[in-house]
C-alpha positions in Angstrom: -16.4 -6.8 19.0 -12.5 -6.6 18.4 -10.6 -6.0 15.1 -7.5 -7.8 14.5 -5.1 -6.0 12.3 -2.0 -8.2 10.8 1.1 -5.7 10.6 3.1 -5.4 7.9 6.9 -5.0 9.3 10.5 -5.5 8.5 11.2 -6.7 12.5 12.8 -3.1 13.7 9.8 -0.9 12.7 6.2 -1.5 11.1 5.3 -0.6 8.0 3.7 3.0 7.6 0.5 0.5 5.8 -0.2 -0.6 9.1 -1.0 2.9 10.9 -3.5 3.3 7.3 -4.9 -0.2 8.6 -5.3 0.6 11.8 -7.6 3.7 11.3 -9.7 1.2 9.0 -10.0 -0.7 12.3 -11.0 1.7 14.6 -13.7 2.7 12.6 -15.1 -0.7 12.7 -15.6 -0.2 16.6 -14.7 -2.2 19.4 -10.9 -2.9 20.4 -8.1 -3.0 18.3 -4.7 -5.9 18.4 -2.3 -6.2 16.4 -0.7 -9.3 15.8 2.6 -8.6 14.7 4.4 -12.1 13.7 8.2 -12.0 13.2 11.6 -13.0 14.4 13.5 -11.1 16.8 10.6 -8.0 16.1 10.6 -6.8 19.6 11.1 -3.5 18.2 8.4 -3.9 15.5 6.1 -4.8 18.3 7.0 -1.7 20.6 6.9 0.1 17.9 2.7 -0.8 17.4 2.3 -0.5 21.2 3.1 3.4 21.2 0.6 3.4 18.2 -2.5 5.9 19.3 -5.9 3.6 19.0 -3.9 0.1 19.8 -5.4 -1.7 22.9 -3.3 -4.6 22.5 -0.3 -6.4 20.7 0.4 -9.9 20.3 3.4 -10.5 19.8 4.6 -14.0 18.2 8.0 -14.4 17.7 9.7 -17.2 15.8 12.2 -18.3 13.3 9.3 -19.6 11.0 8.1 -16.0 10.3 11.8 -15.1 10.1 10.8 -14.5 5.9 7.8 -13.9 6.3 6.4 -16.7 4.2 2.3 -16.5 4.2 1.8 -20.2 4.7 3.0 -19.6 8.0 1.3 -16.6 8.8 -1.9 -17.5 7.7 -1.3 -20.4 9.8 -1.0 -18.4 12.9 -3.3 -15.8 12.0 -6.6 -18.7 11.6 -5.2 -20.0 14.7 -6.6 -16.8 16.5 -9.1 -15.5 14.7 -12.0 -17.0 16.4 -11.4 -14.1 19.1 -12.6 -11.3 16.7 -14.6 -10.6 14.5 -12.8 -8.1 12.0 -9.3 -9.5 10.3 -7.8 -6.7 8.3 -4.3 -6.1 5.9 -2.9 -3.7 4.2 -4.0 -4.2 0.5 -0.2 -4.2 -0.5 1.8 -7.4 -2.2 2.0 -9.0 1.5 -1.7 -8.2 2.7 -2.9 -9.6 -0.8 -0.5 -12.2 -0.3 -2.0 -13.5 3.0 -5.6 -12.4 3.0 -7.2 -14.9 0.5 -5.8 -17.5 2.2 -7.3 -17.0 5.5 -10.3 -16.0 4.3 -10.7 -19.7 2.4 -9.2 -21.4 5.6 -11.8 -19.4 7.7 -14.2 -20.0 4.7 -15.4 -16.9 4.7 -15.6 -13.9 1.7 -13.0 -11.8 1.7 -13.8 -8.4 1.6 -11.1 -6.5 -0.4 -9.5 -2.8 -0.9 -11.9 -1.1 0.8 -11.6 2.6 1.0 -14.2 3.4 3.8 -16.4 1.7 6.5 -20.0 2.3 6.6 -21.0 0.3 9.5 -19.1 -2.8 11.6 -20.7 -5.0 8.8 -20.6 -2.3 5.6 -18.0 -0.7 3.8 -17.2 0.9 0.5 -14.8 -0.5 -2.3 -14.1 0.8 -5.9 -14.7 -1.1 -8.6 -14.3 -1.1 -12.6 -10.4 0.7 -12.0 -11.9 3.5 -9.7 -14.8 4.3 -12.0 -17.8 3.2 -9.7 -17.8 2.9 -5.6 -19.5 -0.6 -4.6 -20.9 -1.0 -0.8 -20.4 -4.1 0.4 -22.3 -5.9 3.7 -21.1 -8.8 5.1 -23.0 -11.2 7.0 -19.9 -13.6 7.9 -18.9 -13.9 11.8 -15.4 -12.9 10.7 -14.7 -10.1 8.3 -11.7 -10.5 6.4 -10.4 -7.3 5.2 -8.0 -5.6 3.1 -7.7 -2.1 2.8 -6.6 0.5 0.5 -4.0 2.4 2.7 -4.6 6.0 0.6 -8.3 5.3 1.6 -7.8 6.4 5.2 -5.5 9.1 7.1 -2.2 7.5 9.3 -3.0 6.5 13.0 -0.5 8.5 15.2 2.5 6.1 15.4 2.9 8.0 19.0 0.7 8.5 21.9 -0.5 4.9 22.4 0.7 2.5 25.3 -1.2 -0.5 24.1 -0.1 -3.7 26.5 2.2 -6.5 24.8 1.2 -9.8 25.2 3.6 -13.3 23.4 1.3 -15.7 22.5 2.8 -19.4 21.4 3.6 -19.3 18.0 2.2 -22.1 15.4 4.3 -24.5 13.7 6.3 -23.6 10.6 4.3 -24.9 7.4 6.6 -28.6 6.3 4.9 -27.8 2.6 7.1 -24.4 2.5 10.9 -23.3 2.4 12.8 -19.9 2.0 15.2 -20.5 -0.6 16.4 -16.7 -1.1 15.8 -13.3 -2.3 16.4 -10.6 -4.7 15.7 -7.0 -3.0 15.9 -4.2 -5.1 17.4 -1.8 -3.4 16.0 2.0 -4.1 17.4 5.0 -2.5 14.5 7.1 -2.7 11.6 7.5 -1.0 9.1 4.0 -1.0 6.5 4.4 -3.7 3.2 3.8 -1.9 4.7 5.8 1.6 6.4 8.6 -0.7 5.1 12.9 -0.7 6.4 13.6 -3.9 6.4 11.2 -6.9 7.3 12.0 -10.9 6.3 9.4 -13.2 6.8 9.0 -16.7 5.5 8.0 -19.7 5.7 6.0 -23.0 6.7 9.5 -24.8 9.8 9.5 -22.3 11.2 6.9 -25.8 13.3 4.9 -24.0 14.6 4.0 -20.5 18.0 5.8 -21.2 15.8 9.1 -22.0 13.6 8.2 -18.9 16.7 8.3 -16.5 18.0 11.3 -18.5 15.1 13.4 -18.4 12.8 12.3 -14.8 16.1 11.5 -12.2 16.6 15.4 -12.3 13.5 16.6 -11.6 13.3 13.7 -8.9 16.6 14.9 -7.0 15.6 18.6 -6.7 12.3 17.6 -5.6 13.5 14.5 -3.4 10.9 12.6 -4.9 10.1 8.6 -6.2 10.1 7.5 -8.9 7.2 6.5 -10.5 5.9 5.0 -14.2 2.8 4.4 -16.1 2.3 0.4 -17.3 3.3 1.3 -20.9 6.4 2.7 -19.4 6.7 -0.4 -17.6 5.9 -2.9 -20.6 8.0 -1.0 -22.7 11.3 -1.6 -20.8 11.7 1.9 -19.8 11.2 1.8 -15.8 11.4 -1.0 -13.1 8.2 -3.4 -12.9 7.8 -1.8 -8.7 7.9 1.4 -10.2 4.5 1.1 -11.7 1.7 3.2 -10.7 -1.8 2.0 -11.4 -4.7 -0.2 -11.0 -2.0 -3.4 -11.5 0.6 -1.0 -10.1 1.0 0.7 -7.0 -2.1 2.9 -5.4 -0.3 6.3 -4.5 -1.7 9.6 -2.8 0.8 11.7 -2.4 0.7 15.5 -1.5 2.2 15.9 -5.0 2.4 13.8 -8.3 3.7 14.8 -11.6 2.9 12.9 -14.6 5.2 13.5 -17.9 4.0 12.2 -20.8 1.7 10.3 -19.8 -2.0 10.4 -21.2 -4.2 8.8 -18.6 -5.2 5.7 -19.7 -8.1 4.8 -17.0 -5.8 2.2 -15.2 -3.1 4.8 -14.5 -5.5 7.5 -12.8 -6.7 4.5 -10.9 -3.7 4.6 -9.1 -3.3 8.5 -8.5 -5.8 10.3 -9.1 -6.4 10.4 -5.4 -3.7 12.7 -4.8 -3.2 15.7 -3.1 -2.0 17.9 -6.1 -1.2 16.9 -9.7 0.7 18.7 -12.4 0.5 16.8 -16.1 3.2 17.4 -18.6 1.7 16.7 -21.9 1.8 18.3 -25.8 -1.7 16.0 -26.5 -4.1 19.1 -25.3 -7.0 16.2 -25.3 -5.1 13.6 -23.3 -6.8 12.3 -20.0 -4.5 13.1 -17.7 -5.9 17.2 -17.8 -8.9 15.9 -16.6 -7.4 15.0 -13.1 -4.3 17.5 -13.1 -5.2 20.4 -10.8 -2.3 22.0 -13.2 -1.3 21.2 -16.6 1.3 22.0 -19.2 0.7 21.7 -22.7 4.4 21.2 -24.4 7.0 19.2 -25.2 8.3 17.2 -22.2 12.1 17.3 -23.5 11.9 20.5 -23.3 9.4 21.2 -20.6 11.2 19.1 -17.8 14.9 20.5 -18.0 13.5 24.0 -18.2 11.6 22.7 -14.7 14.8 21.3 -13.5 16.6 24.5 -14.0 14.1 26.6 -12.6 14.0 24.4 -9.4 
């Protein structure tokens, strides 16, 4: 039994998703590879091989996984899989983006977002926003996974001297080009990776009282940046900035929520944090359920008064 892991990775370094993954596939038993598929990534790939838990890397390197476009990863992922029988991703935009389409090509079910593992064939996933924990066994030869990265601690990114191997890559997918990108770029800390987030909330008005009143409290703190989807909707914050069951799923050591209420699909995306502080004037608003500390008062006021005490 051997568990496959697909690395997420911007060819210099992996993603920290992939050390969450790679504890997910540890505990499914047996060895663990990585397959990490890029162009020029020799440093992504020695970077997985000093991972602790890592028996082997495969290494595929070619101009076709250059943008990482999932036609051609899934390509080369199906291309292997018969070796093993667990296939798991991070469940971020590029595990979500690649998963279903090996587990249709491998016609199998995918298993998705799971935040523990039972057995080699079992595991545990939330359902209805967080609300209920389903356990799911699979009886499929190959298990195709994703997993929620705040489900399971970091594998030590040191310690590990897993062998590198360069297996033939698989030709690039004729149906699919790389035209270009936008990247936004975002000085502060990545949202999902990030130990201190403040978000924000419809009360916040606007996105000019938004930047006004969170980017302080952000800077002293060195924290990202985070919204709730009303935020979002409303124009207030960036769309990546959302936190919440069709957001981002955070867990960082500490989150801060200013007026925000806690609709159920925002706490779905933080409420498994380490410590949370709720700024709020509605004394019956959700989000005091979750806080471990909460503030009843006036945000404008509440947050600048924070700022200067900082």
């Amino acid at each position: 039994m051997t568990s496959l892991v697909v690395a997420e990775h911007d060819h210099a370094g992996i993603k920290p998703s992939t050390l969450n993954t790679i504890t997910a596939a540890v505990q499914c038993g047996g060895d663990v590879h990585v397959l990490v598929a890029g162009h020029n990534a020799a440093a992504a790939a020695a970077a997985a091989a000093a991972v602790a838990g890592v028996a082997k890397v495969l290494h595929v390197d070619s101009a076709a996984f250059a943008n990482g476009l999932a036609e051609n990863v899934t390509a080369q992922v199906v291309s292997m899989a018969s070796a093993y029988s667990h296939i798991l991703f991070p469940a971020t935009a590029v595990g979500k983006n690649i998963a279903p389409r090996v587990a249709a090509k491998l016609d199998v079910a995918q298993i998705s977002d799971i935040t523990k593992v039972e057995s080699p064939d079992t595991f545990e996933r939330p359902i209805y926003a967080g609300n209920a924990i389903a356990t799911v066994q699979s009886s499929d030869a190959i298990k195709v996974i994703t997993v929620r990265t705040t489900g399971f601690d970091a594998a030590a990114s040191t310690g590990g001297s897993a062998a590198i191997e360069t297996p033939a890559a698989t030709s690039a997918s004729a149906d699919v080009s790389f035209l270009g990108s936008e990247i936004a770029r975002n000085d502060r800390p990545e949202l999902t990776a990030a130990k201190i987030i403040v978000s924000g909330g419809r009360a916040l008005g606007s996105n000019e009282k938004f930047m006004e009143i969170m980017t302080p409290l952000a800077d002293k703190l060195g924290a990202a940046m985070g919204a709730s989807r009303a935020a979002v909707d409303a124009g207030y914050a960036p769309n990546d900035w959302q936190v919440g069951q069709t957001g981002k799923i955070v867990a960082p050591q500490l989150y801060v929520a200013c007026g925000i209420s806690g609709a159920i699909q925002h706490l779905a995306g933080m409420k498994d944090s380490k410590v949370i502080v709720a700024i709020n004037k509605d004394a019956e608003a959700p989000i005091f359920s979750v806080a471990d500390y909460g503030l009843e008062a006036d945000l404008f006021v509440a947050v600048p008064d924070l700022v200067a005490a900082l």
